[in-house]
Backbone as CSV, one residue per row, in Angstrom:
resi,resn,N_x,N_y,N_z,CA_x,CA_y,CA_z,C_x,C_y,C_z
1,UNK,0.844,-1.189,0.000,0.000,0.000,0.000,0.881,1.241,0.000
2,UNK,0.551,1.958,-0.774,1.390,3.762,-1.298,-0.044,4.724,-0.834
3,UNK,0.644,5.498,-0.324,-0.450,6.858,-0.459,0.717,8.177,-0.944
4,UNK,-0.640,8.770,-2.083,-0.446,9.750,-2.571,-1.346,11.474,-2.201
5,UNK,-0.516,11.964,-1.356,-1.257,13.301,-1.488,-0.738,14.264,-1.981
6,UNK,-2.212,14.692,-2.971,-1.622,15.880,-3.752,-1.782,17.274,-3.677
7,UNK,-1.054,17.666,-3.795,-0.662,19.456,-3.452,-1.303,20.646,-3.904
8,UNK,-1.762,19.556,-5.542,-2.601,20.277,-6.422,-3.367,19.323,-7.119
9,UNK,-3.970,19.754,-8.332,-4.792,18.684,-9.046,-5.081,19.019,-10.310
10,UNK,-4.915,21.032,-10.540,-5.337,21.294,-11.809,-4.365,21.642,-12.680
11,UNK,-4.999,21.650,-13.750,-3.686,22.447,-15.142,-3.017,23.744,-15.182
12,UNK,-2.319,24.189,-16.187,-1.677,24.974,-16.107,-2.489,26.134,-15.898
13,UNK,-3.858,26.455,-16.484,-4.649,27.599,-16.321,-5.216,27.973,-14.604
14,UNK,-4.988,26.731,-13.963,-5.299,27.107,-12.198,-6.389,27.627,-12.321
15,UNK,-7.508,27.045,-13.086,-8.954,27.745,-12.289,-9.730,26.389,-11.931
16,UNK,-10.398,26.885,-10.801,-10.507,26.513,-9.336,-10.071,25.169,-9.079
17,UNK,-8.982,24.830,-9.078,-7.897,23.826,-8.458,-6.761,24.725,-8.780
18,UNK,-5.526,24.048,-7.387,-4.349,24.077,-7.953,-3.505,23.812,-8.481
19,UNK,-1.980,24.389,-9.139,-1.879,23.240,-10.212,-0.941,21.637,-9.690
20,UNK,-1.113,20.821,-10.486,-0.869,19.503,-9.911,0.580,19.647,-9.488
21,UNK,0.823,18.644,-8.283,1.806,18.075,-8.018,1.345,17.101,-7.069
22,UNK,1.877,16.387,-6.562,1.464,15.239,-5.490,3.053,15.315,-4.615
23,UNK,2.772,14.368,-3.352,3.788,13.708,-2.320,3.435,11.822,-2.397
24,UNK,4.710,11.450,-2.690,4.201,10.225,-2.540,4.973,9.425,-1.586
25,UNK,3.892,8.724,-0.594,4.798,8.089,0.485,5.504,9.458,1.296
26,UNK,5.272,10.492,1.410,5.758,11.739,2.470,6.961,11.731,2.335
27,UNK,7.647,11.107,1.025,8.924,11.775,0.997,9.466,11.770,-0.599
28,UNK,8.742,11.745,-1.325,8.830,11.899,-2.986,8.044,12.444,-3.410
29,UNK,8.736,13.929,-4.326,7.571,14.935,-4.712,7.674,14.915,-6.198
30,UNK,7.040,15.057,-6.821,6.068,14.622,-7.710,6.054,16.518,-8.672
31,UNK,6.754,16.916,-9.159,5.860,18.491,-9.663,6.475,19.176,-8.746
32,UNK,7.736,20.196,-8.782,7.506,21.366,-7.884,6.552,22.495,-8.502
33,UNK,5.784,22.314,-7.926,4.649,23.457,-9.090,4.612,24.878,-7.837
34,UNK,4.433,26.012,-8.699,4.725,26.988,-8.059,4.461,27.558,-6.665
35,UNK,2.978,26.309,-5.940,2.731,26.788,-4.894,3.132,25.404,-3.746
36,UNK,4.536,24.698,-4.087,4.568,23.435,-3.557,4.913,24.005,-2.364
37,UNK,5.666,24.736,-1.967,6.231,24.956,0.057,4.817,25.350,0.527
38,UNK,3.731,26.207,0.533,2.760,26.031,1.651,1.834,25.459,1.340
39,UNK,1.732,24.671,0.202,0.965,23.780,0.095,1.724,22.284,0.889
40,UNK,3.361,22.266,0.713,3.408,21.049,1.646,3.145,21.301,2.893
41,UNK,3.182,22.444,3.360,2.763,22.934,4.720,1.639,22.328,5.314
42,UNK,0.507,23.173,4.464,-0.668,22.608,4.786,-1.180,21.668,5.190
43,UNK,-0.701,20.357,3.736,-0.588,19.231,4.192,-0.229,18.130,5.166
44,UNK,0.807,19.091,5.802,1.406,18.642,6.837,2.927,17.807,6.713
45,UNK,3.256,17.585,5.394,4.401,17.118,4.953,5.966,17.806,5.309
46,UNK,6.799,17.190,6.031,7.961,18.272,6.159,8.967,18.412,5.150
47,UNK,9.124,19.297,5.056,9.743,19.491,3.493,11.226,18.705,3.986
48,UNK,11.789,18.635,5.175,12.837,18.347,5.400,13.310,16.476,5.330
49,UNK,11.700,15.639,5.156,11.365,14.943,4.706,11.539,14.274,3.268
50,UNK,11.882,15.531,2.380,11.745,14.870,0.880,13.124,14.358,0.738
51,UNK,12.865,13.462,-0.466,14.504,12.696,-0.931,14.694,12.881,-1.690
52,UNK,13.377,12.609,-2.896,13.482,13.091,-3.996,12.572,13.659,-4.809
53,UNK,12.858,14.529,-5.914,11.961,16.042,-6.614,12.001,15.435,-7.623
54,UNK,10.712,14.926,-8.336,10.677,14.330,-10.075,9.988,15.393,-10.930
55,UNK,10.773,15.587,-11.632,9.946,16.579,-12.543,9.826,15.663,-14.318
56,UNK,8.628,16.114,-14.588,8.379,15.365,-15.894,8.504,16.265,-16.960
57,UNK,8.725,17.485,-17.238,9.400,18.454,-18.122,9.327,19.737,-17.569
58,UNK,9.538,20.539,-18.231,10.120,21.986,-17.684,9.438,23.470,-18.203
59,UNK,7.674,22.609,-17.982,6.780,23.900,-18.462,6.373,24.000,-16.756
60,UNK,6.358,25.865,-17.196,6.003,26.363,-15.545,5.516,26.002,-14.371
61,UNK,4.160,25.708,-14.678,3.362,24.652,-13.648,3.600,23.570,-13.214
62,UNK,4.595,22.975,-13.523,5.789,21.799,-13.240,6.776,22.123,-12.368
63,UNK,7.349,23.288,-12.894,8.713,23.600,-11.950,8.234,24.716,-11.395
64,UNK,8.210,25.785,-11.277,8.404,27.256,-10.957,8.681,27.190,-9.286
65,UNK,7.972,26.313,-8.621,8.440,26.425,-7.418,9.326,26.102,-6.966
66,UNK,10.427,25.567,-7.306,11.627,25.165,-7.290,12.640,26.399,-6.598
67,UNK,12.676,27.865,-6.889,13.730,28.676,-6.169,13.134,28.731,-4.614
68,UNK,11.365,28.397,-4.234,11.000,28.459,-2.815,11.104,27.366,-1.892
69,UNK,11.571,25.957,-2.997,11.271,24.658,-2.237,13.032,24.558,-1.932
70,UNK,13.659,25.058,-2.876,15.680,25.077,-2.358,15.576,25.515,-1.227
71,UNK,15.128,27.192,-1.099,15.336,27.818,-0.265,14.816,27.065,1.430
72,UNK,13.564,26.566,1.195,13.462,26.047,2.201,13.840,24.453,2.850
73,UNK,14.676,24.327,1.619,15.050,22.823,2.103,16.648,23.112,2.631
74,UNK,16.872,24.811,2.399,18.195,24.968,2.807,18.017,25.657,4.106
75,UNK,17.569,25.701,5.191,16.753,26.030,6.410,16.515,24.585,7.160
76,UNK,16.596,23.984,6.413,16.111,22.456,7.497,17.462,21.340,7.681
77,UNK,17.550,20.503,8.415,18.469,20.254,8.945,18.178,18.727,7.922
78,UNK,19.333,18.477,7.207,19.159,16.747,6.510,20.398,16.223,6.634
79,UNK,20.009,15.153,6.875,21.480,14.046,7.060,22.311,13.078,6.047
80,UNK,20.888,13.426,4.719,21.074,12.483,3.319,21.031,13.584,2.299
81,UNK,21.511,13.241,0.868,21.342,13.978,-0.135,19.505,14.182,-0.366
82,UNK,19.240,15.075,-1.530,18.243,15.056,-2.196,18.319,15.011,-3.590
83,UNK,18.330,14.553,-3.950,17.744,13.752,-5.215,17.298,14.646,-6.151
84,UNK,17.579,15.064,-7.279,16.219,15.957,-8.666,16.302,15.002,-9.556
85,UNK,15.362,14.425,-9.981,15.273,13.682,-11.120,14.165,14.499,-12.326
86,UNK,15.132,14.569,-13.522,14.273,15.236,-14.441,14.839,14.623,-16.248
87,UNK,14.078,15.469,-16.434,14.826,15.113,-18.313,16.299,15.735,-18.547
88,UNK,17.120,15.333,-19.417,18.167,15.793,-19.747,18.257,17.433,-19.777
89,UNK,19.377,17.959,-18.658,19.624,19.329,-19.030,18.872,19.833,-17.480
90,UNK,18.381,19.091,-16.596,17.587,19.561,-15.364,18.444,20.148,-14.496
91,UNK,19.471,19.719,-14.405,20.588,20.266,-13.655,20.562,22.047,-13.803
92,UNK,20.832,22.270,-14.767,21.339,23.634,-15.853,20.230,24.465,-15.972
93,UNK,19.096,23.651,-16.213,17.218,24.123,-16.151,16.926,24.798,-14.715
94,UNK,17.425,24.243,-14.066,17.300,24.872,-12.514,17.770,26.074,-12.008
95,UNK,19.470,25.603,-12.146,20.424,26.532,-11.749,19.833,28.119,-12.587
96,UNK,19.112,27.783,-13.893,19.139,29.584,-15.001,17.936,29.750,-14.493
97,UNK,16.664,28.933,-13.449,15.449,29.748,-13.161,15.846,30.348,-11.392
98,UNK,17.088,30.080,-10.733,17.355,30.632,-9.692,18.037,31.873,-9.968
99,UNK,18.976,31.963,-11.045,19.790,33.367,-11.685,18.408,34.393,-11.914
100,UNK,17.255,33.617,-12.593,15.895,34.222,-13.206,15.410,34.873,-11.785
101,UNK,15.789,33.843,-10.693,14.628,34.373,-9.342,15.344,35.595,-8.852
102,UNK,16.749,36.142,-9.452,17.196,37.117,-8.322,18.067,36.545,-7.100
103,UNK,18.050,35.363,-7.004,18.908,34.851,-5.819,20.095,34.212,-6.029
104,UNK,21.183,34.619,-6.785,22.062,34.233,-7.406,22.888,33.576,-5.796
105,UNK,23.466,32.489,-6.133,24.790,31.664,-5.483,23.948,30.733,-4.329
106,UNK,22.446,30.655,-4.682,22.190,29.871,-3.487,22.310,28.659,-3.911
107,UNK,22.174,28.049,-5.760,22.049,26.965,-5.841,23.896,26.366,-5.249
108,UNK,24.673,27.141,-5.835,25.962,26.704,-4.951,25.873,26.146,-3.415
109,UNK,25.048,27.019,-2.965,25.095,27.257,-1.294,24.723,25.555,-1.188
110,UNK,23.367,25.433,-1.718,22.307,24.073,-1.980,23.330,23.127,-1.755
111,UNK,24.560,23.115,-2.989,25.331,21.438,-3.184,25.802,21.536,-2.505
112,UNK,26.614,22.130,-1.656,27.297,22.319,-0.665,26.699,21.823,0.632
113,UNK,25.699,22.431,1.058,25.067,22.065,2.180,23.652,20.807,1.958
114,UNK,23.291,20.848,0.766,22.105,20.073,0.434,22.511,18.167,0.001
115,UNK,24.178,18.607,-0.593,24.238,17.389,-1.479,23.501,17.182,-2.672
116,UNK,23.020,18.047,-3.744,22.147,18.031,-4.122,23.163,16.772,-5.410
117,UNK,21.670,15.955,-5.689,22.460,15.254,-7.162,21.375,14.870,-7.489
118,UNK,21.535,14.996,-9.337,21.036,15.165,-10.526,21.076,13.980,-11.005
119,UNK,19.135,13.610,-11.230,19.613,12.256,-11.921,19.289,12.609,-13.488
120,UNK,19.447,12.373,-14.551,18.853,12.930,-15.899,18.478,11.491,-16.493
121,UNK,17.161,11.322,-16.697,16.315,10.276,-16.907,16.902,9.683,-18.146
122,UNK,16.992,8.285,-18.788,17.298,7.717,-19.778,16.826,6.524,-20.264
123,UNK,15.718,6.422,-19.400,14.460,5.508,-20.203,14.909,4.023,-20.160
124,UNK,15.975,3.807,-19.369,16.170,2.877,-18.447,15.530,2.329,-17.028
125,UNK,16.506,1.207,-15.959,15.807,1.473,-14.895,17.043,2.260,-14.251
126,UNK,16.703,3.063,-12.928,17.328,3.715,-12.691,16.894,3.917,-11.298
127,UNK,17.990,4.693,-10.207,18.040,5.019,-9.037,18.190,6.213,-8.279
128,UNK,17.217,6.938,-7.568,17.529,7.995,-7.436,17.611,7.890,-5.868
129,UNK,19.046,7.657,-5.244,18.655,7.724,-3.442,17.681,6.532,-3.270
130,UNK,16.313,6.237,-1.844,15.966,5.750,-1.968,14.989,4.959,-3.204
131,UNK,14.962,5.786,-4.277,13.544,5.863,-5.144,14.818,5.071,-6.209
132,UNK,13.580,3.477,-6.655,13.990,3.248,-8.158,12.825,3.130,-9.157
133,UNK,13.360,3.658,-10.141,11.994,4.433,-10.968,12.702,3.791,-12.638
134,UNK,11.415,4.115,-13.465,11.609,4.099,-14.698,10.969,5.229,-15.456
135,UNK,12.129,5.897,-16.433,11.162,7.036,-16.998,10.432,6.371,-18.577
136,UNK,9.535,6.977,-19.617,8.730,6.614,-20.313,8.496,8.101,-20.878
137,UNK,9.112,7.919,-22.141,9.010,8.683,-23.076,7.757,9.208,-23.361
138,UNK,7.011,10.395,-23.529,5.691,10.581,-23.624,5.280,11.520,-24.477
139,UNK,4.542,11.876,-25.123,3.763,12.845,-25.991,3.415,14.086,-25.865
140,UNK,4.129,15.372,-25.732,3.622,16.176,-25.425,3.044,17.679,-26.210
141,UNK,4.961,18.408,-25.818,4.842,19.309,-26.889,6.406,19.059,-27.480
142,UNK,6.536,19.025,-29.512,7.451,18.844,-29.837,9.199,19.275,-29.057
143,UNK,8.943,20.923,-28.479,10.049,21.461,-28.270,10.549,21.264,-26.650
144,UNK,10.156,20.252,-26.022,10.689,20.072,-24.982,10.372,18.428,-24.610
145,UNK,11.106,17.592,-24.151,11.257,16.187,-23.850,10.751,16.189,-22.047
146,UNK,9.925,15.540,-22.809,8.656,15.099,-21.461,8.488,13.567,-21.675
147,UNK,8.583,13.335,-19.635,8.626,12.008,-19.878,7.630,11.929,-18.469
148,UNK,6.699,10.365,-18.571,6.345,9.988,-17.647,7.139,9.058,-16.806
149,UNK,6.318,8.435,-15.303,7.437,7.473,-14.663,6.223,6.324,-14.008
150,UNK,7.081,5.296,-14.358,7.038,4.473,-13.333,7.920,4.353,-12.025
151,UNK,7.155,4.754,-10.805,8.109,4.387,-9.252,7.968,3.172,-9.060
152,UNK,8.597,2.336,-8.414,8.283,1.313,-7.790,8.523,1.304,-5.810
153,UNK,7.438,0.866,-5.528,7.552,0.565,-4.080,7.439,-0.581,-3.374
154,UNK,7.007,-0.331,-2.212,7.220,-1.749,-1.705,6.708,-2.651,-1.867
155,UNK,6.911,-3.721,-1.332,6.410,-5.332,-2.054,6.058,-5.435,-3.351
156,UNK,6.721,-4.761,-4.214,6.619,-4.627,-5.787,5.395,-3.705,-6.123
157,UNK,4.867,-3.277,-5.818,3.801,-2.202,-5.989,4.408,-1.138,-7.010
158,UNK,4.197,-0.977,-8.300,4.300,0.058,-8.701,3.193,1.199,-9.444
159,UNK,3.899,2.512,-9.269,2.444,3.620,-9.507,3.154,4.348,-10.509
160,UNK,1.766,4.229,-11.542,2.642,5.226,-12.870,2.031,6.763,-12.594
161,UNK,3.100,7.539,-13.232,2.081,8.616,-13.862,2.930,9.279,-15.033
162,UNK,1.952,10.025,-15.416,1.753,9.916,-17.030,2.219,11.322,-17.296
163,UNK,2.643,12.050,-16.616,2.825,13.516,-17.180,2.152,14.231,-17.601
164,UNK,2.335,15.287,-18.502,1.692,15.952,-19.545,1.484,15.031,-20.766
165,UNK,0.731,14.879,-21.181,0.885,13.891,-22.480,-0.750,13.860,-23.380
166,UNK,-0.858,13.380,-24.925,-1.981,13.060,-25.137,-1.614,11.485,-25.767
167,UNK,-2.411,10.483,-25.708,-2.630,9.671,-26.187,-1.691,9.173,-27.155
168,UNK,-0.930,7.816,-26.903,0.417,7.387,-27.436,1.143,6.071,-27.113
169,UNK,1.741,5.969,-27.788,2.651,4.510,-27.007,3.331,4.655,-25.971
170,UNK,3.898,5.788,-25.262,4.299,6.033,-24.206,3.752,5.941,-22.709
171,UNK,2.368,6.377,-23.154,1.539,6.437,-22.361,0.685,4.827,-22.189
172,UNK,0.464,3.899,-23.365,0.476,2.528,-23.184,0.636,1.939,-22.314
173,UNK,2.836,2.201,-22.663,3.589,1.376,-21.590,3.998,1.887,-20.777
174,UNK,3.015,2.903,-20.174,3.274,3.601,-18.547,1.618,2.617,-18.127
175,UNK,0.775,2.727,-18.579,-0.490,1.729,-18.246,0.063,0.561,-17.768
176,UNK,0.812,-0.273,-18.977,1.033,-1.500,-18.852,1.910,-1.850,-17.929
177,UNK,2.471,-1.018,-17.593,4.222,-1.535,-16.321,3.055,-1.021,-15.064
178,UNK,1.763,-0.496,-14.926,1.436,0.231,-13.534,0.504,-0.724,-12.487
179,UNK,0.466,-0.905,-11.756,-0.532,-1.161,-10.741,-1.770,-0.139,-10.445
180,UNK,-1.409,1.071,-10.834,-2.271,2.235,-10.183,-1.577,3.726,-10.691
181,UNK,-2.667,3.878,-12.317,-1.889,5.139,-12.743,-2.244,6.003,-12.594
182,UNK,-1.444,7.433,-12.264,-2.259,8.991,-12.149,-1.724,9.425,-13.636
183,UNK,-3.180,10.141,-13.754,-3.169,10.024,-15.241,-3.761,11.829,-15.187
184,UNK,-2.867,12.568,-16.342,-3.543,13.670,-16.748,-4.932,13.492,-17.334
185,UNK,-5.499,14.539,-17.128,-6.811,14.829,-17.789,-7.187,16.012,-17.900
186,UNK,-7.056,16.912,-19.351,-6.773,18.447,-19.048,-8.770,18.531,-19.589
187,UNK,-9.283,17.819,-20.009,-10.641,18.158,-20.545,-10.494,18.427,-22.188
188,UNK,-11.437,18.907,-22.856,-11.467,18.934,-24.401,-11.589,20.444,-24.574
189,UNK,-11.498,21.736,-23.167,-11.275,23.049,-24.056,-10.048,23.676,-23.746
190,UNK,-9.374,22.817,-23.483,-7.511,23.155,-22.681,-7.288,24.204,-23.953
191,UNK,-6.367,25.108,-24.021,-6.019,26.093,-25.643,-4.901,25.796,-25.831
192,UNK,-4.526,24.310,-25.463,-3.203,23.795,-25.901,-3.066,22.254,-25.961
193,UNK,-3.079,21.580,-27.214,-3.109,20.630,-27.866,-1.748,19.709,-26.746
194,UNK,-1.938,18.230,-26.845,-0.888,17.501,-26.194,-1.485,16.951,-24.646
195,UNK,-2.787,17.015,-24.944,-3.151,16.543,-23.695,-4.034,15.922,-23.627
196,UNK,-4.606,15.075,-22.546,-5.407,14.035,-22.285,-6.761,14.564,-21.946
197,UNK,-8.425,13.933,-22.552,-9.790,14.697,-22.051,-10.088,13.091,-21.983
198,UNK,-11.081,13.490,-21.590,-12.375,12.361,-20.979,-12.347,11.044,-21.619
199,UNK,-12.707,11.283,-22.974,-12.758,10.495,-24.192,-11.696,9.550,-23.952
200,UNK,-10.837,10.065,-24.153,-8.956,9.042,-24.087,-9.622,8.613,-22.882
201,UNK,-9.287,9.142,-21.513,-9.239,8.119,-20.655,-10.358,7.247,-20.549
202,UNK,-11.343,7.157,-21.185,-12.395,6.316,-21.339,-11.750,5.055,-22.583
203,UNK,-11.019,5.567,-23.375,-10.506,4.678,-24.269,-9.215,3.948,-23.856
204,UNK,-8.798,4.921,-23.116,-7.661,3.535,-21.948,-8.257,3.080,-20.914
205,UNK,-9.000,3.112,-20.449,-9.953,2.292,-19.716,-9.996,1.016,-20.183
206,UNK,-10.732,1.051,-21.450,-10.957,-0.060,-22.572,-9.741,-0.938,-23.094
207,UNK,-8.726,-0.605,-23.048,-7.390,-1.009,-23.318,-6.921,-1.831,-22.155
208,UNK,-7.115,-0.715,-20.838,-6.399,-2.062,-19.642,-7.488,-1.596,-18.344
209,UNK,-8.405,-2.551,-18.513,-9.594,-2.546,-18.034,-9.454,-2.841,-16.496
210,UNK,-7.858,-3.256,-15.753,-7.476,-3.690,-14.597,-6.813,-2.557,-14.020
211,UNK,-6.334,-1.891,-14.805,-5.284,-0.472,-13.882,-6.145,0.493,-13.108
212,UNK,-6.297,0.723,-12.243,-7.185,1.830,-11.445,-6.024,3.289,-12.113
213,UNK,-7.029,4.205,-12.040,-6.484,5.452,-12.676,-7.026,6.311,-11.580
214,UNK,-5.853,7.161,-11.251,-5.928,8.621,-10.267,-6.213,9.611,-10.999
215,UNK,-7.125,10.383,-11.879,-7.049,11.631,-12.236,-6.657,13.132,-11.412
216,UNK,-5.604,13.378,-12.343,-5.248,14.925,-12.191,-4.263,15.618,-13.131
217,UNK,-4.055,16.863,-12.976,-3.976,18.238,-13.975,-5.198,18.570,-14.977
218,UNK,-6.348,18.259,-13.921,-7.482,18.743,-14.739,-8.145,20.133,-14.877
219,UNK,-8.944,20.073,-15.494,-9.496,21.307,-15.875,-10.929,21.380,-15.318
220,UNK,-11.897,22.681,-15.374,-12.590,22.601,-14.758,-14.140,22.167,-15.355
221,UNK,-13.719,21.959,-16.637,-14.817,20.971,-16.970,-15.227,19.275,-17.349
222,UNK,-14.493,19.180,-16.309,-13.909,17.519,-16.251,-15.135,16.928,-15.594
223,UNK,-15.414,15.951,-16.130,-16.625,14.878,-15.360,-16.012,13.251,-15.780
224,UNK,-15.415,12.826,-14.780,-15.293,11.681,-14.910,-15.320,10.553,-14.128
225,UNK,-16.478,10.652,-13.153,-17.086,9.498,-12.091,-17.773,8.751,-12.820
226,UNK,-17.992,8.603,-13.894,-18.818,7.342,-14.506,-17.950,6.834,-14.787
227,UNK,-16.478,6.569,-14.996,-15.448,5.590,-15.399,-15.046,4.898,-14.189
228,UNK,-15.338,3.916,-14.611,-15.073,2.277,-13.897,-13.343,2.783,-13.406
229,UNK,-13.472,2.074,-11.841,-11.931,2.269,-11.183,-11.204,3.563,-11.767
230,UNK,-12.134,4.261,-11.500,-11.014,5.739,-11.770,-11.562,7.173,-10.649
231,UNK,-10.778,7.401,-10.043,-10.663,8.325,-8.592,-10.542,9.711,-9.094
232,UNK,-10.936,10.700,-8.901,-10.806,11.902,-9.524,-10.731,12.823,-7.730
233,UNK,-9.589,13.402,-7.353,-9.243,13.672,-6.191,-9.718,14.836,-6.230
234,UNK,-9.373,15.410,-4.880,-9.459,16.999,-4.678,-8.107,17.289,-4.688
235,UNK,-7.594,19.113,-4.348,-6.353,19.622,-3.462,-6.512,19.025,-2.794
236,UNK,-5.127,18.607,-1.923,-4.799,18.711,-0.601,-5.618,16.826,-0.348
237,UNK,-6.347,16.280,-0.548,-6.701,14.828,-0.725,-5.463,13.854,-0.561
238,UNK,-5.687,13.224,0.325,-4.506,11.769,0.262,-5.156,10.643,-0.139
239,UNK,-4.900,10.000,-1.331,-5.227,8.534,-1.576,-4.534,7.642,-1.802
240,UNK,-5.007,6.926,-1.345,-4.550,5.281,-0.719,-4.449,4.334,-1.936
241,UNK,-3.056,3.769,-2.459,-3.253,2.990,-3.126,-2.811,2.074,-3.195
């Protein structure tokens, strides 16, 4: 058994949800999305807790919170590294949105005192600290490499999720490797092509009729409680899987 609580739930447009990220197991975060430090607050999660930060590409609502979640993970007392796992170039992606924040030399300060290390995904299996994961190439937007993941946990339990993505072979064999996938669902009036509505996940339903599906990065005209084994959360919601 994994529980996932998430931080947020909606898309990049943030109307009325926030935007997605999750905690999984209270110490793997999922999305630093721009409002992840008092939203882990809220939750009750200690940031001093996390191991490792997965990011699935490097559009805003994904990362942006990243110069508030350093800062406060450089305030707390840790005894282990932390972990960033992202697509190729995450390292470098980071370091130019902290120069961007105005707070120049903290990411230095970070390796120094944080240990920070960079895993850059390669669609292998792979290890980040405690977390071994697989990334999964996915569908998004041509000019940036977005990938989904499979984690694996204990007693072999593994939980996919799917990223940003629309409908693809990537997204298949993130179904097929999962026990329990969180799956985007931006709706059918998103104003940006590359993403998952109702329809699809009703048509992967039909495909692997056994995977329970978590919906989130939705939008606000999403209705999808008539699909068989599929959970559509709130903010701030922990579910059990």
């Amino acid at each position: 058994m994994s529980k996932v609580t998430f931080l947020g739930t909606g898309n990049f447009c943030g109307v009325e949800r926030y935007w997605n990220g999750f905690v999984l197991d209270d110490h793997i975060l999922v999305e630093p999305s721009p409002t992840v430090v008092p939203h882990l607050r809220r939750c009750g999660i200690d940031v001093a807790g996390i191991d490792v930060v997965a990011i699935s590409h490097f559009h805003a609502d994904h990362t942006f919170g990243w110069p508030f979640l350093l800062l406060e993970l450089l305030h707390r007392h840790r005894a282990t590294p932390v972990h960033v796992v992202g697509p190729p170039g995450v390292a470098r992606f980071l370091e130019r949105m902290m120069d961007v924040a105005g707070v120049l030399g903290i990411h230095e300060e970070a390796h120094e005192k944080l240990d920070l290390r960079y895993v850059e995904v390669d669609c292998g299996r792979q290890e980040a600290g405690p977390l071994r994961f697989r990334a999964v190439e996915v569908d998004h937007v041509a000019h940036l490499d977005c990938y989904g993941y499979v984690f694996e946990r204990e007693g072999g339990l593994t939980v996919g999720y799917s990223g940003d993505t629309r409908p693809g072979a990537g997204l298949d064999a993130l179904a097929a490797a999962s026990d329990t996938l969180i799956l985007e669902c931006n709706g059918p009036h998103h104003p940006a092509a590359g993403h998952m509505d109702v329809e699809h996940v009703e048509a992967l339903r039909r495909r692997f009729p056994d995977v329970p599906f978590v919906l989130t990065h939705l939008g606000p005209e999403v209705e999808a409680g008539h699909i068989e084994r599929c959970v559509v959360p709130e903010d701030f919601q922990t579910v059990e899987i």
